[in-house]
N, C-alpha and C positions, 0 to 999 in steps of 0.2 A: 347456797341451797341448790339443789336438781328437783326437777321431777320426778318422781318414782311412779304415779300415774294420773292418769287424769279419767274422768267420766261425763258423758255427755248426755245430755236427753234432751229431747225436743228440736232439735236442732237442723236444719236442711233433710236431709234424708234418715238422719240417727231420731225416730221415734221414739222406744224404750231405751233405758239408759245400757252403755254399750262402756266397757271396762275397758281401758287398754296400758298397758305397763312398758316403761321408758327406761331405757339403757342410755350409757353415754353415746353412743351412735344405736338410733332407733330408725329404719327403713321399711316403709308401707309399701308396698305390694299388691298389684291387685288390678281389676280391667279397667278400659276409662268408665268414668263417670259411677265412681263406684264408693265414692266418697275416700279417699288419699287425701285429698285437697282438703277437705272439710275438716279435717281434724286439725291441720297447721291451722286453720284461718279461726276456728274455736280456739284456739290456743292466743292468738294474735288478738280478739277480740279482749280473752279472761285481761291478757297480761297487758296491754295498750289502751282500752279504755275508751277504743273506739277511736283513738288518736292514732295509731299504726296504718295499717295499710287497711284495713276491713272495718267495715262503718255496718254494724247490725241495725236489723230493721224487721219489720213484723213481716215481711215477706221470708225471711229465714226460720218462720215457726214452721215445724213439721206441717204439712198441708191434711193430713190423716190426723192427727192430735188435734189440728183444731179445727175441724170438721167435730171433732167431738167434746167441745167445747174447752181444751186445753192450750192455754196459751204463753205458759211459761217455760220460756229454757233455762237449763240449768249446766250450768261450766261448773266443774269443780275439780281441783288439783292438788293430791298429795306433794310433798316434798321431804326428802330426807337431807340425809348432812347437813344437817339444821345447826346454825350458829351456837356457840356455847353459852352466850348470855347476848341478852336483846336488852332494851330502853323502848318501856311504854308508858314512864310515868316520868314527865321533864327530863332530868341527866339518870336517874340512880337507875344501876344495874338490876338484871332479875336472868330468869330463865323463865322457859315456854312452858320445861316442866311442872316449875314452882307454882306457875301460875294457870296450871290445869289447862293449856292450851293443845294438848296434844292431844289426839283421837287414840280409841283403844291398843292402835298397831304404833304406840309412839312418833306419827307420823305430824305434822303439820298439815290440816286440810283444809284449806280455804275453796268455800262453796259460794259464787256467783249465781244470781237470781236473776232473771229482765223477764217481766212483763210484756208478750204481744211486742216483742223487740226494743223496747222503750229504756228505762235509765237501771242498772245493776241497783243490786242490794245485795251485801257482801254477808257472810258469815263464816264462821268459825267452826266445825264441826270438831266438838273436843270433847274427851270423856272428863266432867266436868260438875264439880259440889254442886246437887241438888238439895241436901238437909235444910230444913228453916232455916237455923243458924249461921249456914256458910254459903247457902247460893248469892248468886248476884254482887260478890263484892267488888267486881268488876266495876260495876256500873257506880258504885258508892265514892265519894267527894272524900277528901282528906277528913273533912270534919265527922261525917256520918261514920269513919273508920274508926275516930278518935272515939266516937260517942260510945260503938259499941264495945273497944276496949277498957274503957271505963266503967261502964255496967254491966261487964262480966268478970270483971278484974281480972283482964289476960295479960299475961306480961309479954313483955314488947318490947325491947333495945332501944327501937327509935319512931317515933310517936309523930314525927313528919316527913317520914318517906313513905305513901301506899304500898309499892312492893311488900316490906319490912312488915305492916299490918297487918295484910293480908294473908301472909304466912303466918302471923303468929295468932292471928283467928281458926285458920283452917287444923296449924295443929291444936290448936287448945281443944276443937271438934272434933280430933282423929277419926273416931269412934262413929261422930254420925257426919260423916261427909255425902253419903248416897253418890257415890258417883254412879252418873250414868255419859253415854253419850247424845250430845243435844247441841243445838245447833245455836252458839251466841250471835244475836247481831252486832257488828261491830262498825253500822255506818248510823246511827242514830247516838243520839245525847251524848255522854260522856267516854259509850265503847268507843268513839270515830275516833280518838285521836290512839288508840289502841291501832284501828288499821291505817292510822297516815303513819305510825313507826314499822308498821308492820312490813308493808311496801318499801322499804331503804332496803329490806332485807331480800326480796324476792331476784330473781334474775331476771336480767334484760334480754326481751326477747326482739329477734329482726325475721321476718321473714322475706323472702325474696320469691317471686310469684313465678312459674312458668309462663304466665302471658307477659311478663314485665314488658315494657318499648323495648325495641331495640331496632325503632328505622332513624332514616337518618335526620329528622327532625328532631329529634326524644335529644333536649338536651346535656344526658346523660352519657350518651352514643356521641354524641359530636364529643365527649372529653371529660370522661369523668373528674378530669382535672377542673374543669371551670364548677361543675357540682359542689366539687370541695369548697373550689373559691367561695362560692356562698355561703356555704357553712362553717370557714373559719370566717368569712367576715359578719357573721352573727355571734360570736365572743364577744361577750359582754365589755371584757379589758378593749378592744382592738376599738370597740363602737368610741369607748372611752379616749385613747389615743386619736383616733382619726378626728372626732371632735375638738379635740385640742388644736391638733394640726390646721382644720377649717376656720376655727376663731383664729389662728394667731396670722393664717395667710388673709381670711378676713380684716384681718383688724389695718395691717400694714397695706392693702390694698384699699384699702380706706383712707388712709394718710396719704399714699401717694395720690389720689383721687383728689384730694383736698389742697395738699398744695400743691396740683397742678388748676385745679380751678382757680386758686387765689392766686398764683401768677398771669391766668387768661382775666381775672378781676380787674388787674391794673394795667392791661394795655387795653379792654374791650368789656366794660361791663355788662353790656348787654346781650355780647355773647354768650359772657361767664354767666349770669342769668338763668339762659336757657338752655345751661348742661346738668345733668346731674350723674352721679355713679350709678350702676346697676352689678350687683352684685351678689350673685346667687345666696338661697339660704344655704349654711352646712347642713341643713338635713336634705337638702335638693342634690345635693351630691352623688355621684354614681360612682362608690368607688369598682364594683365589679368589672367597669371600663377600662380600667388602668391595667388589668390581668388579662384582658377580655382574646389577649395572644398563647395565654399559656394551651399546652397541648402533650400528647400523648402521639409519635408517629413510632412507625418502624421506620429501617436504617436507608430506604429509599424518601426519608419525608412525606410518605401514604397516610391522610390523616385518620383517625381511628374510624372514623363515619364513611370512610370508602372502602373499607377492609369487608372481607367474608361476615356474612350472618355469625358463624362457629366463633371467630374470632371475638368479634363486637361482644356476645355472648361470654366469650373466656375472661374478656375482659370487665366488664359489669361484675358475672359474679367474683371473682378475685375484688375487686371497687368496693364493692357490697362487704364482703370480709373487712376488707380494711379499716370500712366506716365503722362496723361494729364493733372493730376491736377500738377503736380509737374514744369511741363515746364510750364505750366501756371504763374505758383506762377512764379519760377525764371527768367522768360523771361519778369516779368512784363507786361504780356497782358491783360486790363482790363477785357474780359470776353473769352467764350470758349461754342465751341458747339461738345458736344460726336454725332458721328452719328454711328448705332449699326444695324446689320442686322443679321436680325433674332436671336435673343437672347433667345429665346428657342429650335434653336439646341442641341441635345443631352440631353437635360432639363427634368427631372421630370415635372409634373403638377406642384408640392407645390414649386420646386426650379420655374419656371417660374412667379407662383404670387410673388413670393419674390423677382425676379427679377423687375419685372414690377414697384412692388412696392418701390424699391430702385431707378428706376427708376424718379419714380413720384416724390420722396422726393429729389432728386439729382435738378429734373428742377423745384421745389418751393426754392430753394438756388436763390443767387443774383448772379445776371451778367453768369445765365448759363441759353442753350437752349438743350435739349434732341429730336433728331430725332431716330424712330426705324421703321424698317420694321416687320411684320410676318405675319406666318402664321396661325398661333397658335390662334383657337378659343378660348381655356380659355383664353388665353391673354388678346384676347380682349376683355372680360368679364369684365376685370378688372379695365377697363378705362373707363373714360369718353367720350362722344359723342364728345365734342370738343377736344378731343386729334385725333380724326379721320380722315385719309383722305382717300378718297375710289377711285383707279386706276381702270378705267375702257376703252374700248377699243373697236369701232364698225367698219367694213368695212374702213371706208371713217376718221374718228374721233379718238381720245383721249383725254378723261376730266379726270382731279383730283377734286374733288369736298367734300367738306365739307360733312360728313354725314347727310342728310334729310329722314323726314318720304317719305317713299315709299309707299308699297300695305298701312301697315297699320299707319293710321294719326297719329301719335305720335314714337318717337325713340322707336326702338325696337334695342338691339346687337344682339338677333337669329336670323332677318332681314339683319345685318349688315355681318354676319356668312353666312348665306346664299347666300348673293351677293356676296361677296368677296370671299370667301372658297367652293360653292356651297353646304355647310353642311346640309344634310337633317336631321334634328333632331325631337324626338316626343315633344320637348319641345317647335321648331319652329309650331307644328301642331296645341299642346295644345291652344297656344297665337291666331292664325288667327282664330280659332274654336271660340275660348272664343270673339273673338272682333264679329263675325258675330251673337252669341247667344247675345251677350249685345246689339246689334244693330235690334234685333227683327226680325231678316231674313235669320232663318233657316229654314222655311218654304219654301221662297222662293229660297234659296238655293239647296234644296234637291228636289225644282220640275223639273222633267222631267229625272233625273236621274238613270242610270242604279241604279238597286237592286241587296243584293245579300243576301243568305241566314246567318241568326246568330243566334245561339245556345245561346237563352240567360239563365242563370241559376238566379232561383227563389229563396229569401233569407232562406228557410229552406237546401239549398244546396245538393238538389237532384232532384227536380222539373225542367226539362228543358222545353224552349218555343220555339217556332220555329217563328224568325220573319225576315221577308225582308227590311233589309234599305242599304243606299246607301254606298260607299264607305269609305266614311267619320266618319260615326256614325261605320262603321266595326272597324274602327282605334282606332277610340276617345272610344270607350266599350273597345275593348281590352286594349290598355294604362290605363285604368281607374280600371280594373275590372281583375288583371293577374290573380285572383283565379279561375279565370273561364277556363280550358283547354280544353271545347270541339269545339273548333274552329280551323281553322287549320291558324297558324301565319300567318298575313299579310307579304307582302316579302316589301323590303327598295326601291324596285319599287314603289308598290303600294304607299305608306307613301309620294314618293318623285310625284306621280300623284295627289294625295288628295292635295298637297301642291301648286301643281300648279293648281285643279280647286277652290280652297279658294282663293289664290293669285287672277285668275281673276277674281273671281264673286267680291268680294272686290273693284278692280278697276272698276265694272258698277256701287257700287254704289253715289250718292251722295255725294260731301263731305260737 
């Protein structure tokens, strides 16, 4: 299964509930502290359970909501590419559709409740039999199914499978099923074991945080390799093995112990008396000791914890992939979502595209979804318009919203750099420049406008001209023309003023 979307309310800074829709590479966008971050960590909370990396708490209720006496968050997550057939009832097969679990858009929605930050309460938002006759069979006991198919005389194949019943209730009811959509709980009485099959199905999600450690005590940083080490030696089989190995070095370290006392017996009894063996327990063992050399260097022997910030960094998150993919694999979860923030911390430019692009080819694989935050204009350079999502933020509002042409009619990323990043660049200047000359209204552009004087240099490159034009044409000559030095450089004010009267003359005109 993926995400298709998810919606949040109440939540850190997300007051009303705020929509946002996920692609296999989904990229938020947007100023600091503008909530980026908040959406992976909703997401970590829904899908970990408070066992992940983010532990919810009533300090996470919007501060504004409960000021006004509202104290519930609410997580909740579409998914599509929904399994063909699920088990909620012991082994026997069914479908989500069969069983009315799907919401009006055919989607899977599981909606997350917590109270003032405290324990979830899960639900099911599915279009779903309201009729006397056919609601609630969810919640009905083999026998209560059997009962009703007997005093309506519905026929029915097989009389001890629920799935099987339940279908052959709803269709005997065609007619009066009232579907509407409504929200099942499915963490109390009989629905719970509805969502403990429910969960095998969902993806595994890992988030990797921008603050992660990465000094040189964070025993992660000394060697992702010993990290492992602890984590394969918590396999169940391995604890099983090593056990073995402890009793039987035990056991023979015990014999020897014995008859070397009973040999000190018969020349010195009173020495042999007062020995005895000491002999660790096998759960006192430390096998992480026995590894405790293994390591990660470069081809100088630099151990990873003496290496570059960028490095240690490059290295963690590549660690972090690997772990995922690895509990993946072993835990048998059909699929799996990395969520990654800021991934061009510490990052060269050329390591950032190659991230990106690792990126990209990570969530064109099956049964995977890639979430990343940044801030990183080359970044986002590197992506497509629909990997975007742009975090934006007014008085009164909060939208997430799908990249759209803005000032100018067609996707622009230096437009995207701009909103997001407030990046004033001459290559954002160039493009609004270039769309109002191909639109035939730099004339009108440039009427009524302050002048100011420009040094223009004539192609024998000595011949100067003195001419007055507007702010605009000052910029666009210079960027065009650096051979010319008898001007005195525009300053990254100016640049970022030209940018805003292009922006609005753009928006009077016509689309």
């Amino acid at each position: 299964m993926k995400i298709k979307t998810i919606k949040i309310k109440n939540f850190r800074s997300y007051k009303d509930v705020v929509e946002i829709k996920f692609g296999d590479l989904t990229t938020f966008v947007g100023k600091n502290d503008i909530g980026k971050s908040t959406v992976l960590e909703a997401l970590d909370i829904f899908f970990n359970d408070g066992k992940g990396v983010i532990k919810l708490d009533k300090e996470d209720v919007n501060k504004q909501a409960l000021s006004e006496g509202d104290t519930e968050t609410i997580i909740s997550v579409c998914f599509e590419e929904l399994p063909l057939s699920i088990v909620i009832d012991s082994t026997n097969q069914t479908t989500l559709q069969d069983e009315y679990l799907l919401n009006s858009s055919n989607e899977l929605e599981i909606v997350k409740k917590y109270s003032n930050g405290g324990k979830e309460k899960v639900f099911v938002n599915a279009n779903h039999p309201i009729g006397n006759n056919c609601k609630d069979l969810l919640l009905k006991k083999n026998t209560e199914l059997q009962k009703i198919i007997r005093d309506n005389t519905i026929p029915c194949s097989n009389q001890t499978i629920n799935a099987v019943m339940r279908a052959a209730i709803w269709q005997h009811y065609g007619s009066e099923l009232e579907l509407a959509d409504i929200e099942i709980d499915v963490t109390k009485g009989d629905t719970k074991s509805i969502w403990d099959k429910l969960q095998t199905y969902l993806p595994m999600y890992s988030l990797f945080q921008s603050d992660r450690k990465n000094s040189d005590g964070d025993s992660e940083v000394q060697d992702p390799l010993k990290e492992a080490v602890k984590q394969i030696l918590n396999d169940a089989s391995l604890k099983t093995k090593f056990d073995e190995i402890a009793t039987e070095v035990k056991n023979k370290l015990q014999d020897v112990a014995t008859r070397t006392l009973a040999k000190i017996q018969e020349m010195n009894p009173e020495i042999a008396s007062s020995l005895n063996p000491i002999i660790p327990a096998t759960d006192s063992l430390k096998w992480a000791d026995v590894f405790k050399s293994v390591s990660i260097t470069g081809d100088e022997d630099i151990p990873i914890n003496k290496r570059g910030s960028g490095v240690k960094r490059l290295i963690l998150l590549n660690f972090f992939r690997a772990e995922a993919e690895r509990r993946r694999t072993q835990e048998n979860i059909p699929s799996i979502v990395y969520a990654i923030e800021e991934p061009e911390t510490s990052q060269h430019t050329e390591h950032q595209k190659k991230l990106i692009k690792a990126f990209i080819d990570l969530s064109n694989t099956a049964n995977t979804q890639v979430i990343v935050t940044t801030h990183s204009p080359a970044l986002v350079k590197e992506l497509e318009f629909q990997h975007l999502r742009l975090v934006k933020s007014s008085p009164t509002t909060k939208t997430i919203e799908n990249v759209l042409p803005n000032r100018l009619p067609y996707p622009s990323l230096n437009e995207v750099n701009f909103l997001a990043f407030s990046e004033i660049t001459e290559e954002y200047h160039n493009e609004l420049y270039g769309y109002i000359e191909l639109e035939s209204e730099m004339t009108n552009y440039r009427n009524g406008k302050t002048t100011m004087q420009y040094n223009k240099l004539r192609k024998d490159g000595v011949t100067i001209v003195v001419e007055n034009i507007v702010l605009t044409d000052y910029i666009r000559h210079q960027i065009h023309h650096p051979e010319n030095t008898n001007n005195t450089r525009y300053t990254n004010q100016q640049l970022s003023d030209s940018i805003d009267l292009m922006r609005d003359f753009i928006m009077t005109l016509t689309p």
